[in-house]
N, C-alpha and C positions, 0 to 999 in steps of 0.2 A: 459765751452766754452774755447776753445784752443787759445791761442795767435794771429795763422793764421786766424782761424772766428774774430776774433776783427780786426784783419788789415782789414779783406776784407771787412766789414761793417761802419768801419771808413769813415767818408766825406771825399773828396778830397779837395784839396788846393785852386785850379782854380775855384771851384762853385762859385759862387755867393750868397752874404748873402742873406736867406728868408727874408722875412718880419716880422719882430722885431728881428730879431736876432740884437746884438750888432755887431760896427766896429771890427776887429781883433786889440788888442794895441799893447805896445812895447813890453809887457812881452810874447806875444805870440808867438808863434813857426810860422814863414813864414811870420812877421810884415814885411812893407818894408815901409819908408816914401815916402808921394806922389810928392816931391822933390827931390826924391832921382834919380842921373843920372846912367844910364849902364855903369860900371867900377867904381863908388867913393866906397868908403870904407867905412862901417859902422862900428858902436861900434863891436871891438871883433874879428876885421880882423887879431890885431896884432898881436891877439897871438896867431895864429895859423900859424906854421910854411910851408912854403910852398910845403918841402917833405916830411909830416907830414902824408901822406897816400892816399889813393885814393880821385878822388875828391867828392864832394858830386852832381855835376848832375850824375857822373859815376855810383854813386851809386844807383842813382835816379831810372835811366835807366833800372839798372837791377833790382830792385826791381818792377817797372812797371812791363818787363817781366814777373816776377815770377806771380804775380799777376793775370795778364792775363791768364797765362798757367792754375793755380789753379781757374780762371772764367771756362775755356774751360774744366776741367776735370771731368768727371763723379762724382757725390758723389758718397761715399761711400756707404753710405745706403738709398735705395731709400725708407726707408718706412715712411709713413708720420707721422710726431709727434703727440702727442694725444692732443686730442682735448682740455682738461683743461690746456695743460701748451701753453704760448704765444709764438708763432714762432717766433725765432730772426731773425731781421730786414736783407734784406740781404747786403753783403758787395759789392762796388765796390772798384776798380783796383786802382784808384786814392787813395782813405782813405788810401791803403794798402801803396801804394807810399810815403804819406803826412808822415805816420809813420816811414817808411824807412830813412827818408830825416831828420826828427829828429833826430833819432839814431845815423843817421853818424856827424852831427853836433856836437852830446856829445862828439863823439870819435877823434873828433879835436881836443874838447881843452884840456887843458894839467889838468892834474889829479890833481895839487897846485895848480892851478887856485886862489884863494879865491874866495866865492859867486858863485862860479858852482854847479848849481844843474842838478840834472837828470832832462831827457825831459818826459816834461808833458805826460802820455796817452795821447789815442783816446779814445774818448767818445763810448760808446755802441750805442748811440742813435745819428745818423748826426745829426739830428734838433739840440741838445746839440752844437754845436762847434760854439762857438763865442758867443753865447746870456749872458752870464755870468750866465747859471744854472750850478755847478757844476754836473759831473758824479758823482753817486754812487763808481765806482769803483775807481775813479782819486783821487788821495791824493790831499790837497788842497792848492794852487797857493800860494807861494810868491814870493815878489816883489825883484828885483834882479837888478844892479846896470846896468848891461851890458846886453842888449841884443843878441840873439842868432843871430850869425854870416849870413849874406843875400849869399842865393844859388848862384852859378855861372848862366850862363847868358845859358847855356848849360842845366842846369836842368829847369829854369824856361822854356824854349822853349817844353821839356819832358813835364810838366804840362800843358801845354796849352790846351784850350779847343780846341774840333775837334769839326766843325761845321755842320758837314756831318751826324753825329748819336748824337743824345742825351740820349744815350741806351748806357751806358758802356760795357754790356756785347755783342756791334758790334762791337768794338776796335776790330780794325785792318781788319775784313773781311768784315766791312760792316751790317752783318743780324746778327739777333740775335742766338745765342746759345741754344739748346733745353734743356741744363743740368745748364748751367747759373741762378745764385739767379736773384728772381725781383726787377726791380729798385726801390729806395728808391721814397715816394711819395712828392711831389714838387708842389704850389698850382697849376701853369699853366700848369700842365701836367694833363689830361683826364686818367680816368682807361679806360684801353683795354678793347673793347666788350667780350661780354662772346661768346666765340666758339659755331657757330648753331652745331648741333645737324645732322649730312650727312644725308641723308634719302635713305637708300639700299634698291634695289628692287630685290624681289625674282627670286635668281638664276632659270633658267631653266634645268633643266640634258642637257648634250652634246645630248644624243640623245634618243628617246622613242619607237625606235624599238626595238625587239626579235628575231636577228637572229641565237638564238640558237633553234627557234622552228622550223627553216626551213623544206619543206620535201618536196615533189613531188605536191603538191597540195600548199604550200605555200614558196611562197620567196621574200626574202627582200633586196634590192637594197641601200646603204647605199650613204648619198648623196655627198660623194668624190666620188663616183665609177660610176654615174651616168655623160656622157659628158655633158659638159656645154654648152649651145647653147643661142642665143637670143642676145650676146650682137655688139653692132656696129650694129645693122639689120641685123648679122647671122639668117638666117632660124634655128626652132627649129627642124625642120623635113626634111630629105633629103630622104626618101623615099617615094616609090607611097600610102605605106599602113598606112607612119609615118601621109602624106600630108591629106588621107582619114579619119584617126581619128578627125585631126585639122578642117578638114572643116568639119564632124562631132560637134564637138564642137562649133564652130562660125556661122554655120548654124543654131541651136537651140538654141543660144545667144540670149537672149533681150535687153542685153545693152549691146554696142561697147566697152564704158568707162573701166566696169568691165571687160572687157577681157585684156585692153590694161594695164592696173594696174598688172593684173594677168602675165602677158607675162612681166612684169619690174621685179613683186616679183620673178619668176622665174630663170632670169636673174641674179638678185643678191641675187639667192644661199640661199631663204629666206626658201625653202624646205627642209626637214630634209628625213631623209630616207624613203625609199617607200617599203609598205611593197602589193604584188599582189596575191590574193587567186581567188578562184573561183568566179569571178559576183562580184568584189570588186577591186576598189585600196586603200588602205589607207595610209597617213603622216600626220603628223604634221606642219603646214605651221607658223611660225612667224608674226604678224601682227604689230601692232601699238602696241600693249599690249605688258612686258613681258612673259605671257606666253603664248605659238602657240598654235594655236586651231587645233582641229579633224576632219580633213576633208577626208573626201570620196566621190568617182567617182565609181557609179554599173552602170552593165552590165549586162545585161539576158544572162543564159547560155544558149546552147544548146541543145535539146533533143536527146535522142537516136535515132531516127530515122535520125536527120541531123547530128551527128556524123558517123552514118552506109554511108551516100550518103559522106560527105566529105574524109574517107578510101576509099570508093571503087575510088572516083575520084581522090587521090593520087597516090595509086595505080597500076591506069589506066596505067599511064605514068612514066617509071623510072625517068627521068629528074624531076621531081615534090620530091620524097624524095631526091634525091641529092638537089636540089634546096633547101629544107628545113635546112637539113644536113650544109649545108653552109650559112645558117642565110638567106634565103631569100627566097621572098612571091611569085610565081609566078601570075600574072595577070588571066590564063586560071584557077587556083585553087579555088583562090578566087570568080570566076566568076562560080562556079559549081552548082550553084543554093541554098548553104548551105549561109543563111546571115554570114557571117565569119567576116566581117570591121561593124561599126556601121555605124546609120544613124544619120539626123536630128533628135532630139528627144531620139535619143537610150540610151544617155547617161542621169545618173538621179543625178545632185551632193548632197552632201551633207554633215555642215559644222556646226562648234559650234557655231560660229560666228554670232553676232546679225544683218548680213547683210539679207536681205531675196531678193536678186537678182538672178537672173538662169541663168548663176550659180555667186557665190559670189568670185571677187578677188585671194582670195585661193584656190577654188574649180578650176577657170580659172589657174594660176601655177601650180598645180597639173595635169593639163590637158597636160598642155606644156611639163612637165618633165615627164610624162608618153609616150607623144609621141617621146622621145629621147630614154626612152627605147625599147621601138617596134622597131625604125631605129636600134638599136643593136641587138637585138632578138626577131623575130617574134615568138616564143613560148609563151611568154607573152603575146602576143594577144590568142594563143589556151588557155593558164591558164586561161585567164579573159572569158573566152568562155567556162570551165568548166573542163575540162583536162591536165594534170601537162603533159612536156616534154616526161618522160619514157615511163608515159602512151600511149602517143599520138605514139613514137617510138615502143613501142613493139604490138598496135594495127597493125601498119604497116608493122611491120616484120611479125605476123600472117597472114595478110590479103594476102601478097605478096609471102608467104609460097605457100600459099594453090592455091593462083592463080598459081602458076609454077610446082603444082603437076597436077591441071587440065587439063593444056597446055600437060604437058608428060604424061600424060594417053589419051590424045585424039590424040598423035601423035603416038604410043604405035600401033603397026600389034596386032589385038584380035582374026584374021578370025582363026585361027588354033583351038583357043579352043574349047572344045564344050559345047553345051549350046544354050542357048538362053539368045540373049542381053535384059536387063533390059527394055531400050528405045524403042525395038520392043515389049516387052511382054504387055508395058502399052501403046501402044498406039493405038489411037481412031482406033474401025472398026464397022461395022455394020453388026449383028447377025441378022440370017435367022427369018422371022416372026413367030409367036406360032404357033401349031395346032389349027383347030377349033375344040371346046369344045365337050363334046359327049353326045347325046341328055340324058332329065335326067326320070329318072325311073316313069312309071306312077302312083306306091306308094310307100311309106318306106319299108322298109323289116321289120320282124320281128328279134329281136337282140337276139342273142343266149342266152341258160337257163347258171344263175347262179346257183350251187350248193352251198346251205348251211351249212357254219362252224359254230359248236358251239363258240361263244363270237363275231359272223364275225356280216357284216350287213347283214340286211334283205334280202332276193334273191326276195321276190315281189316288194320291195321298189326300189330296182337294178332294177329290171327288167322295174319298169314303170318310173323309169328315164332314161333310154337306149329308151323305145319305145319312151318316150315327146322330147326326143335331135334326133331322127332320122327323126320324125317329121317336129319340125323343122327346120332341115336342109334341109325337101324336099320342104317347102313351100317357104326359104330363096331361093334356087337352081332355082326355077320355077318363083315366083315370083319377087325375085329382095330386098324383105323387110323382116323380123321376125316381126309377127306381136305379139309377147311376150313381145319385147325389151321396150314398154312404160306400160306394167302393173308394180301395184303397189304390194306392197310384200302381202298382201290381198288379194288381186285379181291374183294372180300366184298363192298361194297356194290355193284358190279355186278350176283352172282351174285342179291342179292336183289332186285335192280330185278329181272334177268330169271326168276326163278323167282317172276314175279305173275302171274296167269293174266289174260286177257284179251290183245285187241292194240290199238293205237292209246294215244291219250293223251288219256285220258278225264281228268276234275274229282278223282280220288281219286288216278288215277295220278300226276297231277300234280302233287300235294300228297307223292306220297311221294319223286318225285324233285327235288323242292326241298329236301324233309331231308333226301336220302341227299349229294345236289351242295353241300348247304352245307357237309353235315359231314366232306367229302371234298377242298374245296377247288376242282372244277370246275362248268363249265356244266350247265343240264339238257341242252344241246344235247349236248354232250360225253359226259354219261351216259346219252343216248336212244342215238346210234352207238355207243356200247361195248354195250350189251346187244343189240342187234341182232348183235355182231359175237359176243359171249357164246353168244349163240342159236344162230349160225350153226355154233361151233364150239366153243363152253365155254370154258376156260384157254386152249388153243391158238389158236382163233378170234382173243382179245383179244390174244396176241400179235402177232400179223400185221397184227391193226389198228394199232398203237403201237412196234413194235420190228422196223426195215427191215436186214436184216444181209445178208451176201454168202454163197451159196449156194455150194458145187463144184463144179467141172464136171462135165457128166453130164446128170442130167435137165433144167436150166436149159438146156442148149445143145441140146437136142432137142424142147424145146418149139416155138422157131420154125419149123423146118423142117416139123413135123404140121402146125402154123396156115397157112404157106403150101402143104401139099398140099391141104388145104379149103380153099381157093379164099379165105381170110381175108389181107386186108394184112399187111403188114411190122410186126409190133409194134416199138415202141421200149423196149429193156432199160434198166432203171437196179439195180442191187443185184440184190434177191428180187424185181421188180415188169415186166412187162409193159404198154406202154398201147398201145392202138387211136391208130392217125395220127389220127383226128376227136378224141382228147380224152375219149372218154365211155366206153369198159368199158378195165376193168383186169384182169390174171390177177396173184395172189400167192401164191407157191412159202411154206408153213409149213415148219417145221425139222421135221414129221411127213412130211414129203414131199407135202402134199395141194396142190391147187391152189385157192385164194379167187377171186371172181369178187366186183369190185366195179363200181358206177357210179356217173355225178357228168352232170352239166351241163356241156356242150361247153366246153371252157375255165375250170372253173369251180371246179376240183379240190376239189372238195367229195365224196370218195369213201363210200356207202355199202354196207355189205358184200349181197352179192345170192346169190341161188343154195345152193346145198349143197355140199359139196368135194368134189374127186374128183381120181382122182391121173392121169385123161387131161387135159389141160387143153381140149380140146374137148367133154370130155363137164361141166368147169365150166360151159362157156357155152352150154351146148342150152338150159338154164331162163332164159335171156335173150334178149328178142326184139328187131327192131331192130335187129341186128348187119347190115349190109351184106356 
């Protein structure tokens, strides 16, 4: 430890003894009898000559300074000592002083002196001065005939206690020094509280827009660039369309409160930049909290169809793009039938914020400072409506093209050309009525002979699908119906086996009911008895053949009794059918009421339709021989 740390740690003169410390005696450095007056002369005066050197408050003085100055001065090394060695006590201004003032005391008296001895150290330890424990460091005391010379009246004034600080290290300013040692500890003196602990609340970023994402469809309004409106009971809105938003918004209000909050926060500037895309506004509003919550205000956009009516009614009128052109809404535009301003309700907020009013405080600010921007530029309102600036400008310049090409082609002399104008070619007239039809042929014609290619189709096959479609055509022609178009693919290809002229089953025939039975899924055997039965009786005939149902009473129950007045056996009934006891002719009742006459091989039920219909069922079976 350097000489200067032991001054400055040294007690001062003026304290006041602790509690057990010893009186200061005679032999001690700054004794003064308590009889003793201001001016008498104590042991040791005489021999100090009176121009013998500076005086010792002179000294005093400056040594205080020094002291002082070396309080006020930065240490040198701020790092702190380690923690197993014991911090030295710190020094004040005075000990530094008390030491000074001895010094120059020695350098008074005369160097023969007898019995002068060097002045005592300062003790390391202030408690040490006066109690009679020796320092460590201080060599030890003797008693000496003469006491040290008593200070001018000038230095004791220097020592005095100032009653204004009892903090050494406020000497002279008052407050204490931030680099300044601490003061030595004193019983009546309280240790300073321990410093709280500040409690900092998370910074916010300056601002949470992205206006480098900006582009035709989104932009960001940052909240110095947005006019300030609302305060002193400034209106926020000075236009017709600013005013129409605002009572939009307060018209769909539920609480008066939350708007009038919202209309303060916005006032003072509590909105952060505003960022406007299609069917959105969004900012950041600051609330009570450090950090501003996420609030947005939607808006339905537009559909194609009321963008199409809003261009044409721009359009309409040049004054309306200039009118835009120059930041502003006309009334007749607005009113074009396109919803363009919102309503009651239109507006939807929404907000991070654990408010759940409609809307909330900051959705209500948000409202106010979006309606400053629309007083700036009504394009913002097309943006929130679904279309960016350029877009909306170059739909208009298109629209306005094409309407000033139509105007000069319809102003445009065409009579010279030749031709025929469009507008006449398409437009409405009324064509002379048809002719009446020409009466139609009393039968088909027969269709001319195909000749046969080897690998070609059939020329019979040809030929009797030309005769069944000329047919047809002439019954469709006369009568108004095809009565083909409800048969079944069975019942068509029947009609055409039996509508082939010839009988028996000839090499061609039989070639055609292999393709008609293939394509049909049954036998030729199967499709020879259906045409027969065809034959017999057309659609009905084939019913009778394939479809055995249960008849009324009536004709069925009067059939038997005529069969036994002719002299004819007992038929046996089953359903719609009659059989001969031997086994071999049948009668069958159709749903036309006719009677079928079939036969078969004694036992052999192999029935083929026989005969012609008729509704005696005796007169079915006259054209059958063999009946017993």
């Amino acid at each position: 430890m350097t000489a200067d740390e032991r001054d400055e740690k040294a007690p001062g003169p003026d304290e006041a003894p602790r509690p057990g410390e010893a009186e200061p005696g005679p032999g001690d450095a700054g004794f003064e009898p308590d009889d003793a007056a201001p001016g008498d002369a104590v042991p040791g005066d005489a021999e100090c000559p009176a121009d013998a050197g500076p005086r010792p408050g002179d000294v005093a003085r400056r040594a205080l300074r020094e002291a002082r100055a070396r309080a006020h001065r930065p240490a040198p090394d701020p790092t702190p000592p380690r923690p197993a060695r014991q911090p030295a006590k710190p020094a004040r201004p005075g000990d530094a002083a008390r030491q000074a003032l001895r010094t120059a005391r020695a350098d008074r008296r005369p160097d023969s002196a007898p019995g002068a001895l060097p002045p005592r150290p300062a003790s390391a330890d202030p408690r040490g001065a006066g109690n009679g424990a020796p320092s460590p460091d201080a060599p030890a005391p003797a008693d000496t005939p003469n006491p040290p010379p008593r200070p001018a009246p000038e230095a004791e004034a220097a020592f005095s206690p100032r009653p204004a600080s009892a903090d050494p290290r406020g000497a002279g300013n008052g407050a204490p020094s931030p680099d300044a040692p601490a003061p030595a500890d004193t019983p009546n003196s309280q240790p300073p509280p321990a410093p709280t602990p500040r409690r900092t609340a998370p910074r916010a970023p300056r601002t949470m827009a992205a206006p480098s994402r900006d582009g035709d469809h989104r932009r960001t309004f940052a909240a110095h660039s947005v006019p300030p409106g609302g305060a002193d009971g400034e209106p926020f809105a000075t236009t017709w369309w600013g005013n129409a938003w605002l009572t939009a918004l307060e018209d769909g209000a539920l609480d008066r409160a939350r708007l009038a909050r919202g209309r303060a926060y916005a006032a003072q500037g509590h909105v952060d930049a505003i960022t406007v895309t299609p069917g959105q506004v969004l900012a950041y509003v600051r609330g009570s909290r450090p950090r501003p919550y996420r609030t947005q205000v939607r808006l339905r956009t537009l559909s194609e169809a009321d963008w199409d009516r809003f261009v044409d009614a721009a359009v309409a009128h040049t004054g309306h793009i200039a009118a835009l052109l120059d930041k502003e809404m006309p009334h007749s535009l607005a009113d074009s039938g396109v919803p363009l301003l919102p309503g009651p309700g239109d507006l939807e907020p929404l907000c991070s914020c654990p408010d759940r009013g409609h809307p909330c405080k900051h959705a209500a600010a948000l409202c106010y400072r979006t309606a400053r921007l629309l007083d700036e530029d009504p394009f913002v309102l097309l943006l929130l409506r679904g279309r960016g600036e350029r877009e909306v400008l170059d739909a208009l310049s298109r629209r306005s093209a094409a309407r000033a090409a139509r105007a000069a082609q319809e102003e445009h002399d065409t009579a010279a050309l030749p031709g025929v104008r469009a507008r006449d070619a398409l437009a409405a007239r009324t064509l002379p009525p048809l002719p009446a039809p020409l009466p139609p042929p009393p039968h088909p014609e027969q269709p001319p002979a195909h000749p046969g290619a080897p690998g070609g189709p059939d020329p019979l096959a040809l030929d009797q699908l030309a005769t069944d479609a000329a047919a047809r055509a002439h019954t469709l022609l006369t009568t108004g119906r095809d009565p083909v178009a409800a048969l079944t693919l069975w019942q068509d290809a029947v009609r055409l086996a039996a509508a082939r002229p010839g009988s028996g089953l000839t090499a061609s025939t039989r070639a055609v009911y292999a393709s008609l039975s293939s394509a049909t899924g049954r036998t030729t055997a199967d499709l020879a008895r259906a045409v027969a039965a065809w034959r017999q009786g057309g659609l009905e005939g084939l019913a009778v053949l394939e479809e055995p149902w249960d008849p009324p009473a009536g004709r069925f129950d009067r059939a038997r009794p005529l069969l036994l007045a002719a002299d004819l056996p007992a038929f046996r009934p089953w359903r719609n059918r009659l059989t001969h006891p031997a086994g071999h002719v049948q009668l069958r009742l159709g749903r036309d009421h006719l009677w079928y006459a079939y036969e078969s091989e004694p036992g052999g039920e192999d029935w083929w339709p026989r005969g012609t219909p008729d509704l005696d069922p005796i007169g079915a079976l006259t054209g059958l021989g063999g009946i017993p």
